[in-house]
C-alpha positions in Angstrom: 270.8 4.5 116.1 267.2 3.6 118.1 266.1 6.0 115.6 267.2 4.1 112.5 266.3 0.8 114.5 262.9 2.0 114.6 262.5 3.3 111.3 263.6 -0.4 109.4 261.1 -2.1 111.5 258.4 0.5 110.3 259.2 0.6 106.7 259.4 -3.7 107.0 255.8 -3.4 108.5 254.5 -0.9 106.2 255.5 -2.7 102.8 254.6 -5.7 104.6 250.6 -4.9 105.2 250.0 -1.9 102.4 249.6 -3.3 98.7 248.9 0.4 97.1 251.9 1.7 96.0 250.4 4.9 96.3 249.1 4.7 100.2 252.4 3.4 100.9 254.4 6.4 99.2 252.0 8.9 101.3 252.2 6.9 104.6 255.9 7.0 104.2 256.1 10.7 103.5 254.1 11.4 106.6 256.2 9.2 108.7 259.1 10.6 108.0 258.2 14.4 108.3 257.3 13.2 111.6 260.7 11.5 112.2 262.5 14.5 111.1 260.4 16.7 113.6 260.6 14.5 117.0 264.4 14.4 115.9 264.9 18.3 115.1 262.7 19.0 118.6 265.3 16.3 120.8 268.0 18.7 120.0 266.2 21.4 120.2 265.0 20.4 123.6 268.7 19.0 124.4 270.4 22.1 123.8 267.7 24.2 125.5 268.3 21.9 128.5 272.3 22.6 128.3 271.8 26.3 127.9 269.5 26.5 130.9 272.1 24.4 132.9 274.9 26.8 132.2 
């Protein structure tokens, strides 16, 4: 939820400041690649966590 919280306020701010349709398509793309990674490495590092508990 945070997650999608953050990433409305992000897209809001980038649409709001970036007039090139094309910057903003690229700025996007990167941004959420990166989204994708810190979430894919949480549970990663989540499940590592649990396993090592075990």
């Amino acid at each position: 939820m945070a997650l999608g919280i953050g990433w409305r306020r992000w897209l809001e701010e980038c649409v709001a400041h970036c007039a090139d349709p094309g910057l903003l398509v690229g700025v996007l793309d990167v941004s959420a690649k990166s989204l994708v990674q810190y979430a894919l490495d949480s549970v990663a590092a989540l499940r590592e966590a649990g396993l090592a508990a075990a």
